[in-house]
C-alpha positions in Angstrom: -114.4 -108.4 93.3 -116.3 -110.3 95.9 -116.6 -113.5 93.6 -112.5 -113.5 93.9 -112.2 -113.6 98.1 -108.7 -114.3 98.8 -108.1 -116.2 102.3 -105.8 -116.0 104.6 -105.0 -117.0 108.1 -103.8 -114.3 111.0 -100.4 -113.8 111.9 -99.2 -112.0 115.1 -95.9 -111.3 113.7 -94.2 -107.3 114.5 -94.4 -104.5 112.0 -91.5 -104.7 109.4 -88.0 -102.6 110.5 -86.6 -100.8 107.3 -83.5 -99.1 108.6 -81.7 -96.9 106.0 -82.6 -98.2 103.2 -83.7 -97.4 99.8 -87.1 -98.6 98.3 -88.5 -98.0 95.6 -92.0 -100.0 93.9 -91.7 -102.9 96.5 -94.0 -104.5 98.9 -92.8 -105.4 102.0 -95.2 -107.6 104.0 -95.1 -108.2 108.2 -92.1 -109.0 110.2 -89.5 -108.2 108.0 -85.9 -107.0 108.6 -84.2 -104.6 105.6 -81.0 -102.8 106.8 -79.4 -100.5 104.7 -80.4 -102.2 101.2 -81.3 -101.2 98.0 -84.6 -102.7 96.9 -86.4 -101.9 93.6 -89.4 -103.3 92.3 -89.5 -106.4 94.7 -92.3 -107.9 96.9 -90.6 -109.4 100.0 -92.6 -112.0 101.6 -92.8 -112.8 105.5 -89.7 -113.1 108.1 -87.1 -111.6 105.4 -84.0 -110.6 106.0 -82.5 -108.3 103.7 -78.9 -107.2 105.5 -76.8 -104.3 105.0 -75.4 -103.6 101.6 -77.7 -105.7 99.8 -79.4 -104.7 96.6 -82.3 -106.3 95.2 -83.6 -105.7 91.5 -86.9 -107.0 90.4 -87.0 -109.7 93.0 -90.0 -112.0 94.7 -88.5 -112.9 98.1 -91.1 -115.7 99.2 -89.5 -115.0 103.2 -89.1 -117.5 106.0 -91.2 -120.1 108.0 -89.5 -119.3 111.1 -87.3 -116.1 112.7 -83.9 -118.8 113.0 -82.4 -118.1 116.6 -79.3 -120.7 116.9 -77.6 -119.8 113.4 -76.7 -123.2 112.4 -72.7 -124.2 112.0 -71.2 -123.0 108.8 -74.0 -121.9 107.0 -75.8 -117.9 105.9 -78.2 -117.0 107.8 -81.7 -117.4 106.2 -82.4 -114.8 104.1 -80.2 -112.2 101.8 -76.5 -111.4 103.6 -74.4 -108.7 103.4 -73.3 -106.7 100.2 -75.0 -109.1 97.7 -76.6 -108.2 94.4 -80.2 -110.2 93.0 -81.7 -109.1 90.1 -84.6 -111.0 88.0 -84.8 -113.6 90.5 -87.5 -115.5 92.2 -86.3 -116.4 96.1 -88.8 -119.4 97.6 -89.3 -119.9 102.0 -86.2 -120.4 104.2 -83.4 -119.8 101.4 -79.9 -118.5 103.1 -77.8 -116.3 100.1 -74.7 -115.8 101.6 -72.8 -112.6 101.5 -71.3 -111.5 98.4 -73.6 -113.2 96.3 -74.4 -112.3 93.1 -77.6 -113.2 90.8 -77.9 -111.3 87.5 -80.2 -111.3 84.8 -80.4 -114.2 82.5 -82.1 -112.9 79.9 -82.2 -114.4 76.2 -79.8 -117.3 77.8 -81.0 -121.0 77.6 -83.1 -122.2 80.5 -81.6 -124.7 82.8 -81.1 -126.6 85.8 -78.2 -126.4 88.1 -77.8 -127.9 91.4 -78.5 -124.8 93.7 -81.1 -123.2 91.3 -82.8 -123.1 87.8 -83.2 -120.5 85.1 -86.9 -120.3 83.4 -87.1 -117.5 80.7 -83.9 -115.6 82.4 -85.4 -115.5 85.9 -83.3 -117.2 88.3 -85.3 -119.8 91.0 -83.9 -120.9 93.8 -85.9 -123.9 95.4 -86.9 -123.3 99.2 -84.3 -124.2 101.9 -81.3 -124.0 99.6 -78.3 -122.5 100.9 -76.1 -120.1 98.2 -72.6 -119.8 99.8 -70.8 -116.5 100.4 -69.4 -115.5 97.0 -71.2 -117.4 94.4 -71.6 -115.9 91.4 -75.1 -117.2 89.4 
């Protein structure tokens, strides 16, 4: 509809690199990095990283404001690690979910705010540049 022109700006950023993976009803927008994941009904937003094992369920992955090149000291990586599970969960810019993370469903469960994350009508929200650390359960 021309009376609803969405802007944008241009990015150079490279083609997204989905290597063995599985998706299914998901976008997946420039400059992205999926290896060997699972993703179902997801949109994955700019700069993600989505590594090996990972499976991702009804997700919005918001992506990254930046490709990180000196990992920083004790912390994930920025984006999804290895062999971690998200479902019904909304991921905003530059979050790193360690490995081994899991994020289920929070459906007919209170909504609330803890200190990594909140819960709004079962969807988990995780505030941008929050780090999850390897393990966590949520």
């Amino acid at each position: 509809n021309p009376e609803w022109t969405i802007y944008t700006r241009p990015r150079h950023l490279p083609s997204s690199a989905i290597t063995g993976c599985d998706v299914q009803r998901a976008i997946v927008t420039e400059g992205c990095r999926l290896e060997k994941a699972k993703i179902e009904n997801a949109s994955i937003g700019i700069r993600s990283w989505v590594r090996a094992g990972s499976h991702l369920r009804d997700v919005v992955m918001m992506g990254g404001d930046f490709y990180e090149r000196n990992r920083s000291i004790g912390l994930p990586a920025v984006g999804v690690g290895e062999d971690s599970f998200i479902e019904r969960a909304i991921l905003d810019k530059n979050v790193r979910i360690g490995r081994n993370v899991h994020i289920r469903d929070h459906s007919g469960e209170p909504d609330g705010d803890f200190e990594n994350y909140h819960i709004r009508d079962g969807v988990v929200v995780v505030p941008k540049n929050t780090v999850i650390p390897d393990g966590s359960v949520i």
